[in-house]
Jmol script that loads the backbone (N, CA, C; Angstrom):
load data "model"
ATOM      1  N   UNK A   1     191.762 130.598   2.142  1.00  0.00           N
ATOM      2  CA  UNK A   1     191.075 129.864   3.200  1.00  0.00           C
ATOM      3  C   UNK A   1     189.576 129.884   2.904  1.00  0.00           C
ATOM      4  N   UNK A   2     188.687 128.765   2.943  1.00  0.00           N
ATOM      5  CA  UNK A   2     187.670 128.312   2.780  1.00  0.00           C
ATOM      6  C   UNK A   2     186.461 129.596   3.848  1.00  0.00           C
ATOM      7  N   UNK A   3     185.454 130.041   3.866  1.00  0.00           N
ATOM      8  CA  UNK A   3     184.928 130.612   4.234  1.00  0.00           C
ATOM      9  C   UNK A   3     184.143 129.886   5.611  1.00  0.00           C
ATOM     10  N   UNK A   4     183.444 130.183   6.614  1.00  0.00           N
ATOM     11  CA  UNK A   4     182.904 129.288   7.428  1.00  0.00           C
ATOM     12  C   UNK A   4     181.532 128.629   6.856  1.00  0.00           C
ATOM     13  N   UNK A   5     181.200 129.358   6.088  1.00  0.00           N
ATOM     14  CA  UNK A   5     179.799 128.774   5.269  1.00  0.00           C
ATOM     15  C   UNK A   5     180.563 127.932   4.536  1.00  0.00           C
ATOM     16  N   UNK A   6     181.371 127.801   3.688  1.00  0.00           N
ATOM     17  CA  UNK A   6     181.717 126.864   2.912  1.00  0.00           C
ATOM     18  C   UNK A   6     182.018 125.042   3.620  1.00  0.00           C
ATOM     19  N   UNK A   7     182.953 126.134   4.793  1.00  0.00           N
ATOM     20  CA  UNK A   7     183.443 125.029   6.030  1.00  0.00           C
ATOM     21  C   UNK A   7     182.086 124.037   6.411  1.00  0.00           C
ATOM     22  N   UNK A   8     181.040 124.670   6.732  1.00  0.00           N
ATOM     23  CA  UNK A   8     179.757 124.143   6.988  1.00  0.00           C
ATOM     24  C   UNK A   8     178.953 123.181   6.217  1.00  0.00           C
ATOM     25  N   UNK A   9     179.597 123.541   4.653  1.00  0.00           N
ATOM     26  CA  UNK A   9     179.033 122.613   3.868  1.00  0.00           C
ATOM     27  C   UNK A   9     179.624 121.105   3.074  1.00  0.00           C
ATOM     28  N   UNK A  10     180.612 121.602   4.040  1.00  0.00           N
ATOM     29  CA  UNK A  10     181.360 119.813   4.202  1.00  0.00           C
ATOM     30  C   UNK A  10     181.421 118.946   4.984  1.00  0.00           C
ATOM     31  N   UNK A  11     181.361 119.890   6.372  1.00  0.00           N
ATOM     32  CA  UNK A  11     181.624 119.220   7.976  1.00  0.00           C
ATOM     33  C   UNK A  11     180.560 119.531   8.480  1.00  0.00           C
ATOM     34  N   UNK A  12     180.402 118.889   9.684  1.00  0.00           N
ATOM     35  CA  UNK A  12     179.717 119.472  10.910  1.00  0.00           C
ATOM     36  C   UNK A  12     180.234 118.917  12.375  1.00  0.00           C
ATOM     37  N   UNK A  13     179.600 119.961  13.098  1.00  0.00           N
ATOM     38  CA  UNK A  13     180.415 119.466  14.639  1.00  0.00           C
ATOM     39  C   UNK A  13     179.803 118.533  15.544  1.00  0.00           C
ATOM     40  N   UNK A  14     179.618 117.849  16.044  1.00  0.00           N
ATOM     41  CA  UNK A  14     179.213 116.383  16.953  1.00  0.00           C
ATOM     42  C   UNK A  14     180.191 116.244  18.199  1.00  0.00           C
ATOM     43  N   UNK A  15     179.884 116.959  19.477  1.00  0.00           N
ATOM     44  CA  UNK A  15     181.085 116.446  20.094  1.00  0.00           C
ATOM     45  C   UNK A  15     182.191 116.249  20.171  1.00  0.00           C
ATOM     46  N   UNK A  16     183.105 117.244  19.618  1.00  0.00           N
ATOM     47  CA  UNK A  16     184.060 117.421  19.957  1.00  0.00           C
ATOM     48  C   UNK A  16     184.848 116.709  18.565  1.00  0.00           C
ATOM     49  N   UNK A  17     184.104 116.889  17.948  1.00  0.00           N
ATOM     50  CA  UNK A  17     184.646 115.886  16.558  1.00  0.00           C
ATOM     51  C   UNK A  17     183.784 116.453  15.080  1.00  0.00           C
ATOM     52  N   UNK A  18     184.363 116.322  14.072  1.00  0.00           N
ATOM     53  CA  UNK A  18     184.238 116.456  13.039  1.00  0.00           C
ATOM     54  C   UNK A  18     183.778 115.598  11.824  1.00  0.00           C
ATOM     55  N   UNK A  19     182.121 115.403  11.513  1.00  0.00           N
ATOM     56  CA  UNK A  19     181.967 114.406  10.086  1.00  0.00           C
ATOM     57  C   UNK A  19     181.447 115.305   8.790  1.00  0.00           C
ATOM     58  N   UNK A  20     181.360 114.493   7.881  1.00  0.00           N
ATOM     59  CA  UNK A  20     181.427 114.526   6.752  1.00  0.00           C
ATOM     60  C   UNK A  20     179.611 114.856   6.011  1.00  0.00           C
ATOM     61  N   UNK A  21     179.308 115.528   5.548  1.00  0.00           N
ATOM     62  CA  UNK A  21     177.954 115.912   5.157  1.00  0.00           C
ATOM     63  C   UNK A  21     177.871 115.204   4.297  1.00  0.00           C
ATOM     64  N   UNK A  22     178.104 114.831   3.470  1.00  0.00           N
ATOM     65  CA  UNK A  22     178.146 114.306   1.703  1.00  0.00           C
ATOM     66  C   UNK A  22     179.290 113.240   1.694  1.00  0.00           C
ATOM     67  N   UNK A  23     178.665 112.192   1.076  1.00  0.00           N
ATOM     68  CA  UNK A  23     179.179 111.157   0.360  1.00  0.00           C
ATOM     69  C   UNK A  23     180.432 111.471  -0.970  1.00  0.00           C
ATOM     70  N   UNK A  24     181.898 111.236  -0.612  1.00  0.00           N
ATOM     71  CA  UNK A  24     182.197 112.011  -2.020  1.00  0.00           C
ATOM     72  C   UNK A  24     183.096 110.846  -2.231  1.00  0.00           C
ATOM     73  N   UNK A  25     183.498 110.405  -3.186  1.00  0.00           N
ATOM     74  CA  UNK A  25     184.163 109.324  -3.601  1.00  0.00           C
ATOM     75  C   UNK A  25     184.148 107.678  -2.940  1.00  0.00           C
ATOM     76  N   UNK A  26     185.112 108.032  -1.674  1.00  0.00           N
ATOM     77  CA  UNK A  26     185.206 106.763  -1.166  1.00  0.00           C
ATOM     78  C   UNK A  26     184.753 107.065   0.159  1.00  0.00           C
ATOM     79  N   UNK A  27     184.536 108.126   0.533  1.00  0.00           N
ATOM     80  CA  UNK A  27     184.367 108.728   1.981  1.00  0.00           C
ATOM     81  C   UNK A  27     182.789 108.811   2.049  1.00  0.00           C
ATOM     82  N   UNK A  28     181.996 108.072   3.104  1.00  0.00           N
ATOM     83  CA  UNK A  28     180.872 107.987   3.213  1.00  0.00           C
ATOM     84  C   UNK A  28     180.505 109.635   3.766  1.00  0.00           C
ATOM     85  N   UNK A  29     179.320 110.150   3.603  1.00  0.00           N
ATOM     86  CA  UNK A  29     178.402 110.731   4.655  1.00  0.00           C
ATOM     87  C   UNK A  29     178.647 110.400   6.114  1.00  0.00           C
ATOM     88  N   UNK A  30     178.543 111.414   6.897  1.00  0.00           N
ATOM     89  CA  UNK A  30     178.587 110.913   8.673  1.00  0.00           C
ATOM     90  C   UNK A  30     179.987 110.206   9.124  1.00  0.00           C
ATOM     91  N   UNK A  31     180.545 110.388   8.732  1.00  0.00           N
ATOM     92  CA  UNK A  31     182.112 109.372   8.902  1.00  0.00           C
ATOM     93  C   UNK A  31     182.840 110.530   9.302  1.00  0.00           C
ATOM     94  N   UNK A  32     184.134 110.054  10.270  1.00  0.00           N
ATOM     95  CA  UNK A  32     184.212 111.281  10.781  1.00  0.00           C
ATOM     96  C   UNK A  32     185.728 111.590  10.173  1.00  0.00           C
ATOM     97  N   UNK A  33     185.777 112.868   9.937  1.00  0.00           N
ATOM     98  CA  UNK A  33     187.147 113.392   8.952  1.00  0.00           C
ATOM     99  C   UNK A  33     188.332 113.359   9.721  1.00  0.00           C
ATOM    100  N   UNK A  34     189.419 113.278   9.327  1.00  0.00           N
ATOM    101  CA  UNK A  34     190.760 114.307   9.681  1.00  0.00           C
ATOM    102  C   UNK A  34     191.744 112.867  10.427  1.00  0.00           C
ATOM    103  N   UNK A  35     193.078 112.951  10.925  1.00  0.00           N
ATOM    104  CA  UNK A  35     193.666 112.463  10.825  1.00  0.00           C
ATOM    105  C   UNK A  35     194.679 112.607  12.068  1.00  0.00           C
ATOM    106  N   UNK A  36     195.387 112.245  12.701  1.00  0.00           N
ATOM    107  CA  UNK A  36     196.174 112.711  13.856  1.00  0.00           C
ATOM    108  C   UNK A  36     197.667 112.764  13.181  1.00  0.00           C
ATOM    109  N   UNK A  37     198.280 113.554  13.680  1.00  0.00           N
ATOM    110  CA  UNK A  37     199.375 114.401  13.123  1.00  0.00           C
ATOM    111  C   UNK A  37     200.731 113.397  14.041  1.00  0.00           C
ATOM    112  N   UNK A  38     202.076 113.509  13.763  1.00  0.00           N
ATOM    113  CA  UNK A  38     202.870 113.044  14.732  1.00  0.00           C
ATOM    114  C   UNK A  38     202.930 113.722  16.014  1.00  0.00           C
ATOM    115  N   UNK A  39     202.316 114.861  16.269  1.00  0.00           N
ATOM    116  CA  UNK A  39     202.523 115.559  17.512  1.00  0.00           C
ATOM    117  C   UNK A  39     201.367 115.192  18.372  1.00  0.00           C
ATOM    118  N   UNK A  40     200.151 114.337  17.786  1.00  0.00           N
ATOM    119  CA  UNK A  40     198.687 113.926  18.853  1.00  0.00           C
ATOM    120  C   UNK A  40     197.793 115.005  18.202  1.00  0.00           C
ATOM    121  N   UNK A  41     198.247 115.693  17.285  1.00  0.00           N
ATOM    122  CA  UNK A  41     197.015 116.706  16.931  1.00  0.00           C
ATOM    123  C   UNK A  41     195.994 116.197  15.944  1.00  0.00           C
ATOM    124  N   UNK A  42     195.107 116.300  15.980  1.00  0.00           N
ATOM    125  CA  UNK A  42     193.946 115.601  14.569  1.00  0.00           C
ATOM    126  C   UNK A  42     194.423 116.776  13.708  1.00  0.00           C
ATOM    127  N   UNK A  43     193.724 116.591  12.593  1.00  0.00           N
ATOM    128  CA  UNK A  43     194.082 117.371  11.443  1.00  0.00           C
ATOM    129  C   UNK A  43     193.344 116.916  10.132  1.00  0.00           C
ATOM    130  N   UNK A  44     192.733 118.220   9.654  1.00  0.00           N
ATOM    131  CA  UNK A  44     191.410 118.231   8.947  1.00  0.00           C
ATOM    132  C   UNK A  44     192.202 118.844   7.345  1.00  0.00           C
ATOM    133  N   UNK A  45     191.407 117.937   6.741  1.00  0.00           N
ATOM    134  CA  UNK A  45     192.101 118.419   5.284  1.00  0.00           C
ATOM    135  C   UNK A  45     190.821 119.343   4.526  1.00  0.00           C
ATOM    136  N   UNK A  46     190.579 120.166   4.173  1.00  0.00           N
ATOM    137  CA  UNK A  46     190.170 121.855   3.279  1.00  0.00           C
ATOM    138  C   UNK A  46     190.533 121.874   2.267  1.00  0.00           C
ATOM    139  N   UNK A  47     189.636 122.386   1.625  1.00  0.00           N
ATOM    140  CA  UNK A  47     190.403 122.591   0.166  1.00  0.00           C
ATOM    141  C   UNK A  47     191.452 123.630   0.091  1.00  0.00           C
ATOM    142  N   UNK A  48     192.211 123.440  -0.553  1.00  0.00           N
ATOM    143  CA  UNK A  48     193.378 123.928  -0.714  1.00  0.00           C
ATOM    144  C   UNK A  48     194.563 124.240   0.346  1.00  0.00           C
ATOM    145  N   UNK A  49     194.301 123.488   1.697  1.00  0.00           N
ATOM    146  CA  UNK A  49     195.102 123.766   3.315  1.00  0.00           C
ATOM    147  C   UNK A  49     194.805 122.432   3.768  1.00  0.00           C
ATOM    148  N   UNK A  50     195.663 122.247   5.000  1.00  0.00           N
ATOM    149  CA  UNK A  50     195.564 120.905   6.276  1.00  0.00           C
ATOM    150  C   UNK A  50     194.984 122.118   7.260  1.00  0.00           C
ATOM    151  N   UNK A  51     194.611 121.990   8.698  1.00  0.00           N
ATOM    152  CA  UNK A  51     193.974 122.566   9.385  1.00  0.00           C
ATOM    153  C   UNK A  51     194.305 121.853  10.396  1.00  0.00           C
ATOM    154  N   UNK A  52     194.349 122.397  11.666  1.00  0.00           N
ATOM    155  CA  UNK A  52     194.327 121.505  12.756  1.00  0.00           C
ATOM    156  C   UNK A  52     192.540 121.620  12.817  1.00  0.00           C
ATOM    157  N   UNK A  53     192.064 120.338  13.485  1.00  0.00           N
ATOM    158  CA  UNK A  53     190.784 120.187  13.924  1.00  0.00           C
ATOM    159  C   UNK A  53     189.916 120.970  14.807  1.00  0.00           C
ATOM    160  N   UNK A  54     190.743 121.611  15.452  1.00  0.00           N
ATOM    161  CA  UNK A  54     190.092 122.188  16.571  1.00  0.00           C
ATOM    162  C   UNK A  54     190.054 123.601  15.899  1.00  0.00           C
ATOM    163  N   UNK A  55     191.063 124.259  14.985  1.00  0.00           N
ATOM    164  CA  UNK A  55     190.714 125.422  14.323  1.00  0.00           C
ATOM    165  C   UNK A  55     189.353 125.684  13.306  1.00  0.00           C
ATOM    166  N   UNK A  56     189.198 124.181  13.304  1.00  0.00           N
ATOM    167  CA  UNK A  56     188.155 123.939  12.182  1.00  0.00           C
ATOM    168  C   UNK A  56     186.471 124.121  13.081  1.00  0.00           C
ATOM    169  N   UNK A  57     186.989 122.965  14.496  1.00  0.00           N
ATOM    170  CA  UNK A  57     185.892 123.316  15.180  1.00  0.00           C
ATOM    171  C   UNK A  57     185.484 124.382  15.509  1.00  0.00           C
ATOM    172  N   UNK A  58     186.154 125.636  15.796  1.00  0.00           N
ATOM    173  CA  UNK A  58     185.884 127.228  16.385  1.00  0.00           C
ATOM    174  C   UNK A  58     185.498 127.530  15.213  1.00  0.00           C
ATOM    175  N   UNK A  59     186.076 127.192  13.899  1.00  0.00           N
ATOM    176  CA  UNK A  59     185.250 128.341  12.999  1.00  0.00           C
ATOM    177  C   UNK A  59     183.759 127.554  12.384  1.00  0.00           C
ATOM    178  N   UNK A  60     183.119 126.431  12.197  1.00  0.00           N
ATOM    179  CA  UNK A  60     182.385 126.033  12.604  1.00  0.00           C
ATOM    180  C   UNK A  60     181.321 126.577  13.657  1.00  0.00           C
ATOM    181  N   UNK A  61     181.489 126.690  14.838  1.00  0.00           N
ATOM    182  CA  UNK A  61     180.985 126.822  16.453  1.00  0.00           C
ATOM    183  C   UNK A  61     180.929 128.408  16.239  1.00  0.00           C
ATOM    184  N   UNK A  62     182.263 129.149  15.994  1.00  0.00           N
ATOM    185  CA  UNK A  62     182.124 130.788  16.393  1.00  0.00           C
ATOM    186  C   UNK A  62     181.345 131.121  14.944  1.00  0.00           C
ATOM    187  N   UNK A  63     181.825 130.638  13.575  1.00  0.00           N
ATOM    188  CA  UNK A  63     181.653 131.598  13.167  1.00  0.00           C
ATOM    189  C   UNK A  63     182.771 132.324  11.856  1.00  0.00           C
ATOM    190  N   UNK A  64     184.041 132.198  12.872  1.00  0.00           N
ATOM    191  CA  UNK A  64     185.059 133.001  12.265  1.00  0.00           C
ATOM    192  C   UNK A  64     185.799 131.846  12.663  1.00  0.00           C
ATOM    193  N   UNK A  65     187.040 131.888  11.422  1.00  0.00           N
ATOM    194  CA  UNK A  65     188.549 131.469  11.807  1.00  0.00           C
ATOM    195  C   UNK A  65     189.215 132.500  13.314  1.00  0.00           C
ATOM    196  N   UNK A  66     189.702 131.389  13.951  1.00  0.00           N
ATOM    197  CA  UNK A  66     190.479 132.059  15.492  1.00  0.00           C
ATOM    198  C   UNK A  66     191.254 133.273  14.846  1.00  0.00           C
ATOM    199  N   UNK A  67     191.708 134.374  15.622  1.00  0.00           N
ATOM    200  CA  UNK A  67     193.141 135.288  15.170  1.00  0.00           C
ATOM    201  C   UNK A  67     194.324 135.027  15.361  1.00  0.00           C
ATOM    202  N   UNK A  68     193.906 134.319  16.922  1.00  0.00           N
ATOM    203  CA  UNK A  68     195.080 133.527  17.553  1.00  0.00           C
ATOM    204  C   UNK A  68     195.306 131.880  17.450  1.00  0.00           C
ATOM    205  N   UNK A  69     195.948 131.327  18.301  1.00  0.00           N
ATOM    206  CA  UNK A  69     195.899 129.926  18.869  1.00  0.00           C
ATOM    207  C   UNK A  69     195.120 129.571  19.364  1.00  0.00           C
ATOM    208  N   UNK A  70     195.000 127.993  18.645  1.00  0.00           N
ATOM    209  CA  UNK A  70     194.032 127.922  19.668  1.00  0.00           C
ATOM    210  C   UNK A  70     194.426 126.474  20.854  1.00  0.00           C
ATOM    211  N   UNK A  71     193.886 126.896  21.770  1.00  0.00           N
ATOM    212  CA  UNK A  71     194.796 126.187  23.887  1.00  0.00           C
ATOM    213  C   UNK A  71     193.361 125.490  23.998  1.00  0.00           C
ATOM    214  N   UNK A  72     194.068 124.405  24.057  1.00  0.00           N
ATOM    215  CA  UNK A  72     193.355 123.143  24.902  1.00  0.00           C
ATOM    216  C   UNK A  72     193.083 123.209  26.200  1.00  0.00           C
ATOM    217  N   UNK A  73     192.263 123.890  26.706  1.00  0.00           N
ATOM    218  CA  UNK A  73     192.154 123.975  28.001  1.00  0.00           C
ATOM    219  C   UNK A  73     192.870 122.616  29.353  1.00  0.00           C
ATOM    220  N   UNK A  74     192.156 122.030  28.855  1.00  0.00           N
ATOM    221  CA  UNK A  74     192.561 120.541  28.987  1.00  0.00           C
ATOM    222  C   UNK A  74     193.886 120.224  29.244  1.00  0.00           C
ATOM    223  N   UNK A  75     194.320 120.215  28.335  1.00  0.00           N
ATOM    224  CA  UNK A  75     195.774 120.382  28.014  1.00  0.00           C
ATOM    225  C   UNK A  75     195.542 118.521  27.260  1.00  0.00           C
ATOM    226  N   UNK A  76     194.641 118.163  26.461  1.00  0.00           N
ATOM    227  CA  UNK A  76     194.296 116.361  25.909  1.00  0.00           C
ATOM    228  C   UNK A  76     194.445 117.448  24.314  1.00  0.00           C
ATOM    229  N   UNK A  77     195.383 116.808  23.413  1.00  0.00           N
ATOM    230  CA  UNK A  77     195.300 117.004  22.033  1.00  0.00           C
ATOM    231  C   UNK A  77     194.737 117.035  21.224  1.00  0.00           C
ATOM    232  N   UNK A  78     194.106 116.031  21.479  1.00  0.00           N
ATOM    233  CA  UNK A  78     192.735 115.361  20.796  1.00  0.00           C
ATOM    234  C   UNK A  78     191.089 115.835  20.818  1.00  0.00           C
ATOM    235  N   UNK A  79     190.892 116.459  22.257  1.00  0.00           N
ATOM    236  CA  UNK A  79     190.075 116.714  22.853  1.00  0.00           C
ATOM    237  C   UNK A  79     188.981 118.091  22.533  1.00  0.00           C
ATOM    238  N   UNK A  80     188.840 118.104  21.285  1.00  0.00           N
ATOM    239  CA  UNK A  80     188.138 119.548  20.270  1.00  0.00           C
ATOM    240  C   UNK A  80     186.735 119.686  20.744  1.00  0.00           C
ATOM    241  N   UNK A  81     185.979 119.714  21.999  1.00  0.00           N
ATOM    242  CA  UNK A  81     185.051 120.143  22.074  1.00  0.00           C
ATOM    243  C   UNK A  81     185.067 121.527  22.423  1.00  0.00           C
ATOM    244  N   UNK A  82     184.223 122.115  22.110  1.00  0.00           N
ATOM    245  CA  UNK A  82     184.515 123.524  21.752  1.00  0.00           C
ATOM    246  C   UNK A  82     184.621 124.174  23.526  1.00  0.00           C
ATOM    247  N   UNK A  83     183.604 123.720  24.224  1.00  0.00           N
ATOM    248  CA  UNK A  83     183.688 124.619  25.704  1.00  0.00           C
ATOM    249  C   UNK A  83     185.405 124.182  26.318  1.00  0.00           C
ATOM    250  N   UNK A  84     185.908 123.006  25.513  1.00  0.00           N
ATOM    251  CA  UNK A  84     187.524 122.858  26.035  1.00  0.00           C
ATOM    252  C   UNK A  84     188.419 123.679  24.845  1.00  0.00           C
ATOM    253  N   UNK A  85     187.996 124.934  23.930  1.00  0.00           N
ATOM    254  CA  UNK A  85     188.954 125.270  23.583  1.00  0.00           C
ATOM    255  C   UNK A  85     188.795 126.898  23.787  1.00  0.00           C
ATOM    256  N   UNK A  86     189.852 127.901  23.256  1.00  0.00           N
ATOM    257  CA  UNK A  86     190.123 128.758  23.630  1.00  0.00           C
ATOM    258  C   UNK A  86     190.892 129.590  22.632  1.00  0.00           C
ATOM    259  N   UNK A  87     190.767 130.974  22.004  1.00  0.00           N
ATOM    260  CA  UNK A  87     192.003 131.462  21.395  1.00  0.00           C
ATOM    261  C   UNK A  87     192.841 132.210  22.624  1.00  0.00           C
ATOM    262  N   UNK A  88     194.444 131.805  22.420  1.00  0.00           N
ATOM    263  CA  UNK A  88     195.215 132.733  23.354  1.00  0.00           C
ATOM    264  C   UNK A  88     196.447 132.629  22.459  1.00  0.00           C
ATOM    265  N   UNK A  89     197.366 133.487  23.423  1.00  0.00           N
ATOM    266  CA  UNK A  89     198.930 133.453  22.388  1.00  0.00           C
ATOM    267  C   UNK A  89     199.621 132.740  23.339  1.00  0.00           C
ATOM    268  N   UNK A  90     201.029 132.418  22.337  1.00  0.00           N
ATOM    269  CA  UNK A  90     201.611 131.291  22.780  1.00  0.00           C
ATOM    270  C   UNK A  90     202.461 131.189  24.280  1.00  0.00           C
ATOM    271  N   UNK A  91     201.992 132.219  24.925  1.00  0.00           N
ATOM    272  CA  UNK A  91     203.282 132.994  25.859  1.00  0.00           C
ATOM    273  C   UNK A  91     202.123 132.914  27.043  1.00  0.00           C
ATOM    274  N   UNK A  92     200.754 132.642  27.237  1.00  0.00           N
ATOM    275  CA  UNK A  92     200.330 132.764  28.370  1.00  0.00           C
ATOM    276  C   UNK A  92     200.247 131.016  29.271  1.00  0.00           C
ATOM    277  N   UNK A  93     200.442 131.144  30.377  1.00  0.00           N
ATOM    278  CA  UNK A  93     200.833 130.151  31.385  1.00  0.00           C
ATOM    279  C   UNK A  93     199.855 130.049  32.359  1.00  0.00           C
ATOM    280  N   UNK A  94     199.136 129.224  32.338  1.00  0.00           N
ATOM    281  CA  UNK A  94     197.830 128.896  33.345  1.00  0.00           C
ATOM    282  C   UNK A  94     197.776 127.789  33.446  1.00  0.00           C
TER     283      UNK A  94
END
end "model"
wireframe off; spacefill off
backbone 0.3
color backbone group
């Protein structure tokens, strides 16, 4: 897994969303990355891993990769701004 400094030097965070620092092939600068999954999840491609987006946003934002899951406060799939996310395990009900 990519380090968060490394993470930093590809992406950055904007609202709840994820772009691109560098121009690399066909993918402009500032364009925004990742992809939605069949389940509504975005999903960020890393070197050498897929990522969900919002794991990408916390380690970005915190710092560190989550330990846990990470809960949409919200309960919107899509919706990766960081004050709407959360690490918890899969078993808590709120």
């Amino acid at each position: 897994m990519v380090t968060p400094e490394e993470l930093a030097q590809l992406y950055y965070y904007c609202d709840g969303k994820l772009f691109r620092t560098t121009t690399r092939s066909r993918w402009k600068a500032d364009t925004r990355v990742g992809y939605y999954d069949k389940k509504g999840y975005r999903r960020v491609r890393i070197p050498g891993t897929t990522v969900s987006e919002s794991r990408a946003v916390w380690c970005l934002c915190k710092g560190e990769w989550p330990d846990g899951e990470i809960d949409h406060i919200n309960r919107i799939r899509d919706d990766n701004r960081i004050e709407n996310l959360r690490v918890a395990d899969r078993f808590i009900q709120t």
